[in-house]
N, C-alpha and C positions, 0 to 999 in steps of 0.2 A: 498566204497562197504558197505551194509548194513548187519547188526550183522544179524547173524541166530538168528529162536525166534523157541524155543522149549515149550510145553504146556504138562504137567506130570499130570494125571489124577489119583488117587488116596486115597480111604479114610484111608487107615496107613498112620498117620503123617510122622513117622519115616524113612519107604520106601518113599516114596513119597519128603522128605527134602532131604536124603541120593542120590538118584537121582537129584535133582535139582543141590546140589552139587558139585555132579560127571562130570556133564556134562557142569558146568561152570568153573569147574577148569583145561579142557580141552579145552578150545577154550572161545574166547569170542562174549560173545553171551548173549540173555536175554532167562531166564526161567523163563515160568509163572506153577503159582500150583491150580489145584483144586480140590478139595475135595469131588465132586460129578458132575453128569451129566450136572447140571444144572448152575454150576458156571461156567462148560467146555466153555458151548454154550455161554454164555457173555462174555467169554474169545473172543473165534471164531468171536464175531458178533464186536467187539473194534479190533483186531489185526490180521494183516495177519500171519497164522502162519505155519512155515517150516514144522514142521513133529511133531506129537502126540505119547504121550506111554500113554497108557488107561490101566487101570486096567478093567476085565470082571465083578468081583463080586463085587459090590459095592450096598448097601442101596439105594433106590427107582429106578433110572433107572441103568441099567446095564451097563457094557462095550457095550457087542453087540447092546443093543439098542440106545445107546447113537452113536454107530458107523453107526447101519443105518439111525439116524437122519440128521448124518454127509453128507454122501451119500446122501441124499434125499435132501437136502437142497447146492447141489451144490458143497461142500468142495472135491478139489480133492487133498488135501496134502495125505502124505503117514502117516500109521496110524499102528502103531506096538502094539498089545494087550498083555497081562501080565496075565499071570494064572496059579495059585498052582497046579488046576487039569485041567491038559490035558485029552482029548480023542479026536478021530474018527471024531464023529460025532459033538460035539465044531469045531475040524479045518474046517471039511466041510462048517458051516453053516457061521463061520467066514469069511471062503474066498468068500463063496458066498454074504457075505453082503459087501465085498469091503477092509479085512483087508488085510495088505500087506506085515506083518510079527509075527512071533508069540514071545515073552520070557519065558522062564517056570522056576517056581519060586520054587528054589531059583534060581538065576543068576548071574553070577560074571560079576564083572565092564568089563574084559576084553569084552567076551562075547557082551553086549550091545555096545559099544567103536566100535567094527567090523562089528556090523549089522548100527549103524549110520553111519559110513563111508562108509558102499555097500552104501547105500543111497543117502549120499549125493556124489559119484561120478557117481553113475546115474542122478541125477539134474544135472549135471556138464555136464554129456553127453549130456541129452538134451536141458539144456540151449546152448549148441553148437546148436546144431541140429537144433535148434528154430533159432539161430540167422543166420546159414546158410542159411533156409528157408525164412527168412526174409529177408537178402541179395537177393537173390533167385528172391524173389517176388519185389525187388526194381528195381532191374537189368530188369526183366519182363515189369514192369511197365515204365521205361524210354523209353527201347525198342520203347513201343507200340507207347508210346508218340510222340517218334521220327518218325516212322512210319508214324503215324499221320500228324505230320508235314511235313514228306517230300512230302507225297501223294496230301497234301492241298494245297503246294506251286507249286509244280511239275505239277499239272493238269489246273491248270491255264494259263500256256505260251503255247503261240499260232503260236512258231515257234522254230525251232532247235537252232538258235542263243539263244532266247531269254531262252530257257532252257537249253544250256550250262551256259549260267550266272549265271542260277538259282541256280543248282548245285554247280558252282565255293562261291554262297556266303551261301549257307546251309555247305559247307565242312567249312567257313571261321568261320561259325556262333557256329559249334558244335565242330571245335576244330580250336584254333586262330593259326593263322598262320602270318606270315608277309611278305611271297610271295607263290605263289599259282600257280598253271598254270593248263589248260585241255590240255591235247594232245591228238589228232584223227591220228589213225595209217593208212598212206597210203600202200596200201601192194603191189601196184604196185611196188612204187619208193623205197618201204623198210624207209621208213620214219616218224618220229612222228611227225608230225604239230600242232603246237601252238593254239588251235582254241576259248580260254578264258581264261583268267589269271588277276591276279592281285598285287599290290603290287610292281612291276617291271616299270621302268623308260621307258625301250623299249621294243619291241619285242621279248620274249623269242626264242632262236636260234633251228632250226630247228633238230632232233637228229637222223642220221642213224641206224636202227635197228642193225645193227653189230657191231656199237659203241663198246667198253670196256668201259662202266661208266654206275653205278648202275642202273638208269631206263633201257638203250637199255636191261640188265639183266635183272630187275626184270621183261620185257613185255615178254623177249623170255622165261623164266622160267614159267610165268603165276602165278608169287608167288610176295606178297607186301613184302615191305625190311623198317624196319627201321634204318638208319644209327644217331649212336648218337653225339651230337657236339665235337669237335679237333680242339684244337689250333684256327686258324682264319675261320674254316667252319663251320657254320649251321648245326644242327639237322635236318635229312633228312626223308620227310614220304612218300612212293610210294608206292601205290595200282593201279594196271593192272586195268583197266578198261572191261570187257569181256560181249558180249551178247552171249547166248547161246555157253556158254563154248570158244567162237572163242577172238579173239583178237581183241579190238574196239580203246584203246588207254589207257591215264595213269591220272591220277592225280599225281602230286608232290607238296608236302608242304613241308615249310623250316620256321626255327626260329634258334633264339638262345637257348633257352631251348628244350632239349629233348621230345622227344611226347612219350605216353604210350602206353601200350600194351590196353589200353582200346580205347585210341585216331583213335589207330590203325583199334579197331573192327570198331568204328566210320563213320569212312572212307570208307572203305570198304562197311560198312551195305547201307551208303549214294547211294554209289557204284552200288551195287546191285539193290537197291529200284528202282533206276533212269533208270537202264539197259532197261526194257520194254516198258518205255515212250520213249524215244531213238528210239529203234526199230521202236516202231507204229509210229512217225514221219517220220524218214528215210522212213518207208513204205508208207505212206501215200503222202509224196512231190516226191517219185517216181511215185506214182501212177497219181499224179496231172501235173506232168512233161509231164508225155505220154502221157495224155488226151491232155495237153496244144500243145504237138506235133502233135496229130492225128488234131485238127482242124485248126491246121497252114499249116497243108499239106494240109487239105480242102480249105483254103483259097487260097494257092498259085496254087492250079487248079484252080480255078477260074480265078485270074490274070495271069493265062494261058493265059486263052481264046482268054484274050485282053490285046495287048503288051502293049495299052494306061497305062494302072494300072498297069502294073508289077512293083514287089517292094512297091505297094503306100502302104501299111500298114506297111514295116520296116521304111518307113520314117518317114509315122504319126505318128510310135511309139517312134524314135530318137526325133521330134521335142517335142512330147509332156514330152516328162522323159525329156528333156533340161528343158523342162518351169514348169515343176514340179520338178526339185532342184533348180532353183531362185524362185520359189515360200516359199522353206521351208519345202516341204511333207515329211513326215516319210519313213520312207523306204518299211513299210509295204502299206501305198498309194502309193509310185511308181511304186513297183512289182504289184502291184495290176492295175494300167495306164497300165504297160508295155503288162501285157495280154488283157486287153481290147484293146488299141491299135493294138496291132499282130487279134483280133479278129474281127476289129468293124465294119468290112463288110462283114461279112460272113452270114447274114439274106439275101444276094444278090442270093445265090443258090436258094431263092425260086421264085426269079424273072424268067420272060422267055428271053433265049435268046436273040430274037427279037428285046425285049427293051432293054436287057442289051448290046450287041453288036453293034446296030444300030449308023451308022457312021456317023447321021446327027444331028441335032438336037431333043428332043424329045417333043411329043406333051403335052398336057395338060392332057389328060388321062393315056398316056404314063404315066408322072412325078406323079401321083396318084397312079401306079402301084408302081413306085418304093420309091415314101416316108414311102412303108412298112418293107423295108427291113432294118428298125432298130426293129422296134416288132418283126418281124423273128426271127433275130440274139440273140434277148433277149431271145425270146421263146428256142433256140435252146442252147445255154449255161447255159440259166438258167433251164433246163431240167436237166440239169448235177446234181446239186445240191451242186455241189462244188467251185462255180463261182457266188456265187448269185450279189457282189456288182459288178464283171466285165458284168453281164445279165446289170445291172443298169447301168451303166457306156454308154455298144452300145444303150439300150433304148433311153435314151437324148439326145446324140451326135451329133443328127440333130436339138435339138430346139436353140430358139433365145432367147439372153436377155430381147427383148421389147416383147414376146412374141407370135411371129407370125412364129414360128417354125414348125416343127412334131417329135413326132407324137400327142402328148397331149398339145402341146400351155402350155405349161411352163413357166415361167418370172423369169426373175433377181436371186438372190438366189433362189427361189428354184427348180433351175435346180440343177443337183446335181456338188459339184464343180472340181470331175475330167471329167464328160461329157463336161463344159465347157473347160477345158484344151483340151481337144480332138478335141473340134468344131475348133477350132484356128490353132492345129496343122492342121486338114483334109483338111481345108479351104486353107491353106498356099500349101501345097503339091496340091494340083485339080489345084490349079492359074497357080501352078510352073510345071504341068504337059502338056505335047502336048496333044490335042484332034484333032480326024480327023477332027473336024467345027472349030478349032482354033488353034493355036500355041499357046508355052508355054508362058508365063508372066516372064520377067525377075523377080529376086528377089527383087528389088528397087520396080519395081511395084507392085508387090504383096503384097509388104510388107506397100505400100499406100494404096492399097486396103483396108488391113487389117486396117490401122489404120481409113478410111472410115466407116468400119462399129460398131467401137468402140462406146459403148452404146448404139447401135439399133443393132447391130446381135452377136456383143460378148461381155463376160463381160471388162470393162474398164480399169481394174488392171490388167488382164490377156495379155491385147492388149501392154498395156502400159511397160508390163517385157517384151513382144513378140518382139516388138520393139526395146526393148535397146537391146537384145541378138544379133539379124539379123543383127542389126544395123552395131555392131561391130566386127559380123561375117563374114560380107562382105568390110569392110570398109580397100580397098586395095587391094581384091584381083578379080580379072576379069576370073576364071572359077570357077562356081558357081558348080562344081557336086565336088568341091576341098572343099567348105564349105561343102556340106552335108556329104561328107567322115568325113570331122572332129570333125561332133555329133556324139559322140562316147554316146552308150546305157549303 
């Protein structure tokens, strides 16, 4: 800690050494002395200094002037004036130019001794004060930060999985943990489901809301717990996870060292932040759910109409999600198949009747009517705005690899490449379908068929997974509606 520095201003040697003295043989500390105004100020301008005793009446600048020079030039130390003759109108002008306490001379040692120490236990106070606020503004300042970060990372994932993870590794990031887990509360079954964790060999075990053990508590309490390590158990952290005050599920973190009560705010703050992205998901893939409902119900009037097609879009969409996990697609391209698939004749509502029901063959103007009804169907999903790459998906779904498709004569890549998965599924299903002008195609044959138009109507690699799957999907078993049960979506 560094010495107090006291600056004694004075031209009686005598006073002015006797002072310097006094106030060194009470504490250690530096005393500087000057004799006049002006060796004050070179004092001032070389050393930071604690607190000043000024004399008023001194030869060329005064106390008081020398004190408003003080003030005007930034000095906010506390500054105690000395003077034989008091009056009125001296304290007035004194406080008004900034002094901060008076001694009147003569003055005993004690006397000064009790005014330096008001003094400096006011410094004392507000060097607290200062560093509380300082604390204050750090604690503020990480906040914001954190804030920050979880908003930047959070807004980025483009689905509820992938922002439960998100969270699971922001909670891992801001306080370490060495097992982790998200629980989503089913309130049906009274249950908390495992739905992101980490650090866990298997599947964290499923936990009864009625449980006796500190999470089923701390969710039904709606209070975070932290339990501290014992003997052979883990340091335990649980923060209730809550949107709008309701019950949504838990975080649990575990270590072997103890987590803080700051770890704690942590968690929770993470907690919070996350809670409305949450929601607007949840509400948004409900919203997407029903839409995706309302034109599957559009679809299946349709294959109403005609018993020929009934089902044919659950099946196109079972074969094509089949050939799009041997292909390797993400999961987000499969859900993304699966609704184009459930959707990719539904541009057919704009056809009439006439053509779409007619039990014979159709003509050549006919088959012009209906090679529209993939633009339709685009037209008509991609209106939604919520379905733009499944709009793309039914657009291509009719063109060919060599290009002699519709509706825009497309080629090889760049048709897009789940519209290709689709062409193969719809093709494989129409073969394997009855038509009143024909009977259905066994699955052997169709699946010749398909490998027939390998690199002139479908892509190659496509044909060729198509093939090994069917292959082996039938290989042995003689009723063919026993393999399509068994493409499970």
């Amino acid at each position: 800690m560094n010495k107090p520095r006291y600056l004694v201003v004075d031209d009686e040697n005598l006073l002015r050494e006797n002072l310097a003295l006094l106030l060194s043989s009470q504490e250690d500390c530096e005393v500087f002395q000057a004799r006049n105004a002006y060796e004050a100020l070179d004092i001032l301008k070389k050393y930071p200094i604690d607190l000043a005793l000024i004399d008023i009446n001194m030869p060329g600048l005064s106390g008081l002037e020398l004190l408003r020079i003080i003030r005007k030039d930034g000095y906010q130390i506390p500054v105690i004036l000395m003077t034989g003759y008091p009056s009125l109108d001296l304290t007035v002008e004194a406080l008004r130019e900034g002094a901060n306490d008076f001694l009147i001379k003569p003055f005993t040692s004690q006397q000064l001794l009790e005014i330096i120490a008001r003094f400096k236990q006011k410094n004392k106070t507000s060097k607290s004060e200062y560093d509380d606020i300082l604390e204050l503004l750090k604690r503020k300042t990480q906040e914001q930060t954190l804030l920050f970060t979880i908003s930047d990372r959070l807004i980025k994932c483009d689905s509820l999985s992938t922002l439960y993870d998100e969270i699971i590794k922001l909670q891992q990031e801001f306080i370490p943990s060495e097992e982790i887990v998200f629980y989503l509360f089913d309130q049906e079954k009274g249950v908390l489901i495992p739905t992101s964790w980490a650090g866990f060999k298997e599947r964290p075990s499923e936990i009864l809301i009625e449980e006796a053990n500190p999470v089923s508590k701390s969710v039904r309490e709606r209070l975070p717990y932290l339990i501290p390590q014992k003997d052979n158990e883990k340091a335990t952290l649980i923060v209730p996870f809550l949107i709008r005050g309701e019950i949504f599920g838990a975080f649990v973190l575990c270590r072997q060292e103890n987590f803080s009560r700051e770890e704690l705010f942590l968690a929770n703050l993470i907690g919070e932040r996350s809670a409305p992205l949450v929601e607007n998901f949840i509400l948004y893939e409900s919203i997407v759910l029903n839409l995706h409902d309302a034109l599957r119900a559009l679809v299946k009037v349709l294959e109403a109409k005609d018993p020929y097609t009934k089902e044919h879009s659950e099946r196109v969409t079972r074969y094509a999600v089949l050939l799009a996990r041997e292909l390797g697609l993400s999961d987000d391209e499969i859900e993304c198949l699966r609704v184009a698939g459930h959707l990719h004749d539904i541009g057919k509502v704009g056809i009439p009747d006439a053509i779409l029901l007619k039990p014979g063959r159709l003509t050549s103007d006919e088959f012009e009517i209906i090679k529209a009804h993939p633009l339709i169907g685009a037209e008509i999903v991609g209106h939604i705005g919520l379905l733009a790459e499944e709009a793309k998906i039914i657009k291509y779904h009719h063109e060919r690899w060599d290009g002699k498709g519709y509706p825009t004569g497309l080629a090889g890549r760049d048709i897009p490449l789940l519209s290709r998965v689709l062409a193969v599924a719809d093709a494989f299903d129409a073969m394997t379908s009855k038509r009143p002008y024909r009977p259905a195609m066994s699955f052997i044959d169709a699946i010749q068929e398909i490998k027939k138009g390998k690199g002139s109507q479908f892509d190659p690699e496509i044909v060729q997974i198509f093939v090994s799957i069917f292959q082996d999907l039938t290989r042995g078993e003689e009723d063919e509606s026993r393999v399509v049960s068994s493409v499970v979506t």
